[in-house]
C-alpha positions in Angstrom: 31.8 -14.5 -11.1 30.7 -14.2 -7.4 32.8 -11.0 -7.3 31.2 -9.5 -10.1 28.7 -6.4 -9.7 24.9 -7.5 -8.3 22.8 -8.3 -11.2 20.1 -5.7 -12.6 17.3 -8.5 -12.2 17.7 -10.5 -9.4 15.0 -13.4 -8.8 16.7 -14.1 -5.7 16.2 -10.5 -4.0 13.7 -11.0 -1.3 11.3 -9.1 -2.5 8.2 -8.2 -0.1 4.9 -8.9 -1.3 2.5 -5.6 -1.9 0.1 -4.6 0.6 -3.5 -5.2 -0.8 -3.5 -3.8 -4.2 -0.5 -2.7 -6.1 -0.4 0.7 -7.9 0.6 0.4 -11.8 1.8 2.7 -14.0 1.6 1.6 -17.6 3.8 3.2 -20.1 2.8 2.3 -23.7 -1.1 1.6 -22.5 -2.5 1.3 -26.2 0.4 -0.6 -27.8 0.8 -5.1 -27.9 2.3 -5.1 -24.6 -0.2 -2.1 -22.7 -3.3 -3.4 -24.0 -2.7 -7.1 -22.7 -1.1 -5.8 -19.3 -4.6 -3.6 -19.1 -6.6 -7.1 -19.5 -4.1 -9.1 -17.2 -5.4 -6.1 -14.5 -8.8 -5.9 -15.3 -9.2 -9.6 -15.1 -7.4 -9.3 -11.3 -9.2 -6.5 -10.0 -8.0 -7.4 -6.5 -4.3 -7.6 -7.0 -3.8 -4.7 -9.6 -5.1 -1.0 -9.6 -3.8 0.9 -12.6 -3.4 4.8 -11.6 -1.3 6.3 -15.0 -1.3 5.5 -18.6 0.8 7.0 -21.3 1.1 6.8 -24.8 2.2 8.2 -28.6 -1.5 10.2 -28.8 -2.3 8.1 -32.5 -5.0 6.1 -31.1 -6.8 8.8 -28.5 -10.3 6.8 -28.5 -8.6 3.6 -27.3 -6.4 5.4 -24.6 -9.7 7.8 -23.4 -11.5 4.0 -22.9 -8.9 2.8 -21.0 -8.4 5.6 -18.9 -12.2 5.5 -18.2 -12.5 1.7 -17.6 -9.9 1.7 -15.1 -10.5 5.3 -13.6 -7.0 6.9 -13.6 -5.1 9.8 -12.4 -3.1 10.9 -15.4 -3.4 10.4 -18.7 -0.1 11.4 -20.5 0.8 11.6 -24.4 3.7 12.1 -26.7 2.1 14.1 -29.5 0.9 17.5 -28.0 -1.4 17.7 -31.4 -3.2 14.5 -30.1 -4.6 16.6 -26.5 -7.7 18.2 -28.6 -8.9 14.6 -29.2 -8.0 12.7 -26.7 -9.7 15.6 -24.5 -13.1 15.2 -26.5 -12.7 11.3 -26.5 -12.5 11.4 -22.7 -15.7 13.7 -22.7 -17.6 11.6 -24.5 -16.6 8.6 -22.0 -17.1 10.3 -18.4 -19.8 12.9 -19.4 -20.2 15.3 -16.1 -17.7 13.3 -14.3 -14.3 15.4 -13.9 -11.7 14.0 -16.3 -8.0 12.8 -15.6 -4.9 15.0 -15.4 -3.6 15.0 -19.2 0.3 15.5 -20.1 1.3 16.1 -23.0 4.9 16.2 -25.1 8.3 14.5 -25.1 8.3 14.0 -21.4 4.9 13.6 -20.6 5.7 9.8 -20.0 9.2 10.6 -18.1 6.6 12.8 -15.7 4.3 9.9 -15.1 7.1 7.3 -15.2 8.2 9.3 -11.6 4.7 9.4 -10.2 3.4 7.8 -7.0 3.1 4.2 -7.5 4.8 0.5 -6.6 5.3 -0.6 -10.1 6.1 1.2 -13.9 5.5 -1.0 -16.9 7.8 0.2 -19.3 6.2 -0.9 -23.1 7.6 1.6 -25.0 8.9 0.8 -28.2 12.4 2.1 -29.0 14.9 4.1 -27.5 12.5 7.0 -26.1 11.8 4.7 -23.4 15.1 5.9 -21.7 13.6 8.4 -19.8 11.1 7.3 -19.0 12.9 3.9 -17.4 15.8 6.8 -15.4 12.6 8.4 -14.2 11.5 5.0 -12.8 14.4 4.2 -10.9 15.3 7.4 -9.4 11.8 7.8 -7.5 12.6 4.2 -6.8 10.1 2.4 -8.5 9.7 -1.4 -9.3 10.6 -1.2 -13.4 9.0 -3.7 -15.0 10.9 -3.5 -18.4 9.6 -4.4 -21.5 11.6 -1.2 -23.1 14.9 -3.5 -24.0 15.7 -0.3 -25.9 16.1 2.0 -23.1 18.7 -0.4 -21.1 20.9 -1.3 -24.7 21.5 2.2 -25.1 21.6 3.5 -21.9 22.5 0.4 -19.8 25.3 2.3 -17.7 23.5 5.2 -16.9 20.7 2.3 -16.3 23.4 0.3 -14.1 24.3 3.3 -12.2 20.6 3.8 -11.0 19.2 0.7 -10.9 19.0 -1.0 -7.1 19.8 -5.3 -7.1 16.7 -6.3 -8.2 14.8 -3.3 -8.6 14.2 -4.1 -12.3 11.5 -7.1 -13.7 12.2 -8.3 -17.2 9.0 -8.7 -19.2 10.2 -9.9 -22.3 9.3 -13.2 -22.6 13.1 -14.4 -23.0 14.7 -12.4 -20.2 11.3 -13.4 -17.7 12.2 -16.9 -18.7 15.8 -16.7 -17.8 14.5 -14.9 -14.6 12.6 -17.6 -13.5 15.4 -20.1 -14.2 17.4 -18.3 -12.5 16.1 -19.1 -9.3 16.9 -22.5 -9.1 20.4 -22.2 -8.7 23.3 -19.1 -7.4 25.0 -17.0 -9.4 28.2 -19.3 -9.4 26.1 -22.3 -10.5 25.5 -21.1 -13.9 27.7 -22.0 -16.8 25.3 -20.7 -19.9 22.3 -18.8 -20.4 20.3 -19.8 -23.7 18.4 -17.2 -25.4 15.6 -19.2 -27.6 14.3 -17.2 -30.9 12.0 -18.6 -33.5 14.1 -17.7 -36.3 11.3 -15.5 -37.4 9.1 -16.1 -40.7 12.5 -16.6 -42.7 13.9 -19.1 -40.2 15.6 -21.9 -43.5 16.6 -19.2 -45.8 19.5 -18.1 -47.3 21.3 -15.0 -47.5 20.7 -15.0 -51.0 17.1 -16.3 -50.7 16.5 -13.6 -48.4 17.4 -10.6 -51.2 13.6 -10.2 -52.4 11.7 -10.8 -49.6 9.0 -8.4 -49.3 7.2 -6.4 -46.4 4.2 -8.1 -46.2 6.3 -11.8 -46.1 8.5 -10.1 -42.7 5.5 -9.3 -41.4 3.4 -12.6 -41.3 5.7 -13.5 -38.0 4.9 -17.2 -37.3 3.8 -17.4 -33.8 4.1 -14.0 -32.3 1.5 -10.6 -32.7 3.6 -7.7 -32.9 3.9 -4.2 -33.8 5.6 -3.4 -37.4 9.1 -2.8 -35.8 9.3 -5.8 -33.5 7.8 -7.9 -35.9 11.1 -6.6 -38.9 13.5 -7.0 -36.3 12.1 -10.2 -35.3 12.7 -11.6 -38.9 16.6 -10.0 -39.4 16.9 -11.0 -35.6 18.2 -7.8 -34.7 15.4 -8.7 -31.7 17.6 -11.8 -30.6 20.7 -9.5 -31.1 19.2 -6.7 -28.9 18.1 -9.7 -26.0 21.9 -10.9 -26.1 22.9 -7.5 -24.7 20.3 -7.1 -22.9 20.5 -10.3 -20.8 24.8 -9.4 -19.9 23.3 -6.2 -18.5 20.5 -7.8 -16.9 22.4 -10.7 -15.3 26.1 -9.5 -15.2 27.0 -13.4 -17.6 30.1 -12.4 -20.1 28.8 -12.2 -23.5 30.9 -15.5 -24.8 27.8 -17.2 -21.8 25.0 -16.3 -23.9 23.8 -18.5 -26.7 21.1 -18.0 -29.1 19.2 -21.5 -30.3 16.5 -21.6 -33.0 13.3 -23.0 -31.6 10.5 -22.5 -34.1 7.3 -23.4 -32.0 8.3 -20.4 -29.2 7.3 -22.7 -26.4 10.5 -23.0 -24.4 11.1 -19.0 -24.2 15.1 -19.6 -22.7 16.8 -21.7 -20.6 19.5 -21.7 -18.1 22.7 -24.5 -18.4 24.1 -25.0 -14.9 28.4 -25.9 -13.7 26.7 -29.3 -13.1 25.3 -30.4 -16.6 21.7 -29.7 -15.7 19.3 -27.2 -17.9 16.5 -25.8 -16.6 14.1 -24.2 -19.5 11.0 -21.8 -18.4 8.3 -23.3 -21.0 4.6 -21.7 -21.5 2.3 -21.7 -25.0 3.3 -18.2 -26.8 1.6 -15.7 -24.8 3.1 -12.3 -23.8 0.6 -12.1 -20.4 2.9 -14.9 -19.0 5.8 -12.6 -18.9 3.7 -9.1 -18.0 2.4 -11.0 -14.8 6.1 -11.5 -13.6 7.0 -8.6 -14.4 4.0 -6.7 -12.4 3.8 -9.7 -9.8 6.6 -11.2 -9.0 7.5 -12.7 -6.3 3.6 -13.7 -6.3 2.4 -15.5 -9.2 -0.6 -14.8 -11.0 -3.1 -17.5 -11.2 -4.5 -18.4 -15.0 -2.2 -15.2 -16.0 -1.9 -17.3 -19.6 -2.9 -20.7 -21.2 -1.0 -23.5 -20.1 0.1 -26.9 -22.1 -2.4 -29.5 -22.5 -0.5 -32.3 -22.3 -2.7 -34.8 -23.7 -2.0 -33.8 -26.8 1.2 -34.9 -28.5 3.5 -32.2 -29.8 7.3 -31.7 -31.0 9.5 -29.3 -29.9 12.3 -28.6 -32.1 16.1 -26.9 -31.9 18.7 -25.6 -34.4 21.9 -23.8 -34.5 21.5 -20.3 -35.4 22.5 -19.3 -39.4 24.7 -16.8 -38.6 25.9 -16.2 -42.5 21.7 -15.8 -43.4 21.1 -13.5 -39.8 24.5 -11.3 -38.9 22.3 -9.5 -36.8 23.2 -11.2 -33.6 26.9 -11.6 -34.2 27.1 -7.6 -34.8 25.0 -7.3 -31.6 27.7 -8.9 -29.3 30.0 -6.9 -31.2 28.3 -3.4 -30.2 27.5 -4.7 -27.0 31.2 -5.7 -26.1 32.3 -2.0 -27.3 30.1 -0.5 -25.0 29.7 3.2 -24.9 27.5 4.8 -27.2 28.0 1.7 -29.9 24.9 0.0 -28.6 22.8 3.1 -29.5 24.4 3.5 -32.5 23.7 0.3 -33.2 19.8 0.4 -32.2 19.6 3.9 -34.1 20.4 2.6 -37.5 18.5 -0.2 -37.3 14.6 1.7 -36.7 15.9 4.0 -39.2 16.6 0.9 -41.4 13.3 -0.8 -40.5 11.0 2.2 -41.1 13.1 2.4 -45.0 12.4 -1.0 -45.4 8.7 -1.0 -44.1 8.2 2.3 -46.5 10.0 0.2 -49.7 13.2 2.5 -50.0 15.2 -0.6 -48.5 15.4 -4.4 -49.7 15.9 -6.6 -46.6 19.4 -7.9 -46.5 19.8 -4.0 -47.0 18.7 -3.0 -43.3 21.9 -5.3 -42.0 24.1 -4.1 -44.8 23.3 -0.6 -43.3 23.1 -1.0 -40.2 26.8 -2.5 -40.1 28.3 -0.1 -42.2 26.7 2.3 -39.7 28.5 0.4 -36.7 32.2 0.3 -38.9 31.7 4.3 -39.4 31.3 5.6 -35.9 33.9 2.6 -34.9 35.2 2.3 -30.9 33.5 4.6 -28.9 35.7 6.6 -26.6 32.8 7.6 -23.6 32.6 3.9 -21.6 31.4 4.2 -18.8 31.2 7.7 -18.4 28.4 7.5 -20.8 25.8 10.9 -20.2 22.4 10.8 -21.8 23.5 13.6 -24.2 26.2 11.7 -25.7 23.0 9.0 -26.0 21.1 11.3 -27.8 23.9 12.7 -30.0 25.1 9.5 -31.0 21.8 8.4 -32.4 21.2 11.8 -33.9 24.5 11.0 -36.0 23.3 7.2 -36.7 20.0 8.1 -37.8 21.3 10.7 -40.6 24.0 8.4 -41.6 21.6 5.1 -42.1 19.3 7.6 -43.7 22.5 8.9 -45.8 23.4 5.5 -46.7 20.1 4.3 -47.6 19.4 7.6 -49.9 22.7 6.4 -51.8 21.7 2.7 -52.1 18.2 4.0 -53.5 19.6 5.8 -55.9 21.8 3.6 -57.1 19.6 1.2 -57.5 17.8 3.5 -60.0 20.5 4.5 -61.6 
């Protein structure tokens, strides 16, 4: 293990402390993970200064107040359509005051992603966050990743970029394991423990699980998420995406990484050490726990989230994960193992899946059902590590018609 490659995230990089203030860039302002690193900065004026903010263009009010309540540079968006109101919404805000730099289409976020700054928050949802996260680490930028997305299906073009250390882990399992991580060396550790909640179906059967309906995934039973997260959080694809991405992120084989239920979300992972010892990083569910490593680390971030009050009793539970209910996680270490273009295949499928469920043309247990026959079709990929980002994007291009293929033919079946 000590000869293996340097790990992606490396608490134990000695990392220098910003001067004064440190330039953000946050990728993803208006979404769960933007809007709370926006408050985490506004509530430490001091420490933070936010400079760039990009995002889909759907919610151009929200974005045109943020940009104006924290006085940025660059205002970038996905949707060139959204640029006539986003442009009026930013009027209305600043008045005679000259406006922000706006961007606009596909790479508008790649653009800001490489601009002058110490620090790119990366909370784009899905796999368009690759660019964006290559951009980051070829200017040289500290990436703090919330985009697991971008690494699963591009983790070695990701690998060959990345520097030791230069990427920050912000979901809330992989900060966890982060943190863990620094009580002990590489060699030291035997296991890392990926925690889930098991989701709002965590007890169910397979079986049990055929009629569940979109509203029951959604009601997630201690975390506030967008519509994807929140499916994939209930199939624990999510856990199944966190198992690959914590063997990029720390270099541990995947037959190291475990996945235990733990239904109140307090203990967010843990780390088992050669000599018997755990170590578990342990905060109240709050994703501004996580975004304040990410952005701070190696400082911490005082009353960044709500800690326990332990005058109050409380019971922590753990269970083995239903692998025969979930498959989701088994098929992950499966893709993840292949390597290649697998992983994106894998990732593909599955928001193609989600949005058919979401829109009713999919029952649940369909999404895995489809999403492994999706995996079985394309079979061992033959790139490795020579992996380019157009064999990325073709791959996904070819699991996205096929899962859409697949489900079409399930539909009508179903009518038949």
């Amino acid at each position: 293990m000590s000869d293996s490659p340097a790990p992606l995230a490396d608490p134990h990089i000695a990392f220098d402390p910003a001067e004064g203030r440190r330039d953000i860039v946050v990728l993803g302002s208006t979404g769960s993970i933007g809007t709370q690193a926006i408050d985490l900065v506004l509530r430490n004026p001091d420490r933070f200064r936010v400079t760039a903010l990009s995002a889909a263009g759907g919610r151009a009010g929200l974005l045109a107040e943020q940009a104006h309540t924290l006085r940025v540079r660059t205002v970038a968006v996905a949707r060139e359509e959204a640029v006539p109101e986003l442009r009026e919404a930013l009027k209305e805000r600043y008045g005679s005051e000259p406006l922000p730099e706006i961007l606009a289409g596909p790479d508008a976020a790649t653009q800001v992603a490489a601009s002058e700054c110490h620090t790119v928050l990366n909370g784009i949802t899905g796999s368009i966050g690759l660019g964006p996260t290559l951009a980051a680490l070829e200017a040289g930028r500290t990436l703090a990743l919330a985009n697991k997305e971008s690494l699963i299906v591009g983790g070695p073009l990701v690998k060959a970029l990345a520097k030791p250390g230069q990427i920050i882990p912000v979901d809330s399992e992989h900060a966890a394991l982060f943190q863990a991580l620094a009580a002990g060396t590489r060699a030291d550790v035997r296991k890392l423990v990926v925690t889930a909640s098991g989701g709002p179906f965590r007890g169910r059967t397979r079986q049990e699980l055929a009629h569940v309906t979109r509203e029951d995934a959604l009601a997630h039973p201690t975390w506030a998420m967008g519509p994807v997260i929140t499916v994939n959080s209930a199939t624990l694809v999510n856990k199944g995406l966190e198992v690959i991405e914590a063997h990029l992120l720390y270099d541990i084989p995947f037959d190291r990484i475990e996945v235990v239920v733990h239904p109140q979300s307090y203990v967010h992972s843990m780390v088992e050490f050669t000599d018997g010892s755990t170590l578990a990083q342990a905060t109240p569910p709050d994703m501004r726990g996580p975004i304040a490593i990410g952005i701070g680390w190696p400082e911490r971030v005082p009353d960044a989230a709500p800690a326990f009050d332990w005058t109050k009793a409380s019971t922590w539970e753990f269970f083995p994960l239903d692998t025969e209910a979930f498959p989701s996680v088994g098929l992950a270490r499966h893709v993840g193992e292949l390597g290649g273009t697998a992983p994106a295949v894998f990732n593909a499928a599955n928001e193609e899946c989600v949005e058919a469920f979401l829109a009713g043309r999919l029952p649940f247990n369909g999404i895995m059902d489809t999403v492994t026959a999706v995996v079985a079709e394309h079979g061992t990929p033959a790139e490795g590590t020579s992996l380019t980002v157009p064999d990325v994007l073709e791959a996904e291009t070819w699991a996205r018609a096929r899962a859409r293929e697949l489900t079409a033919k399930a539909t009508a079946e179903a009518r038949a």
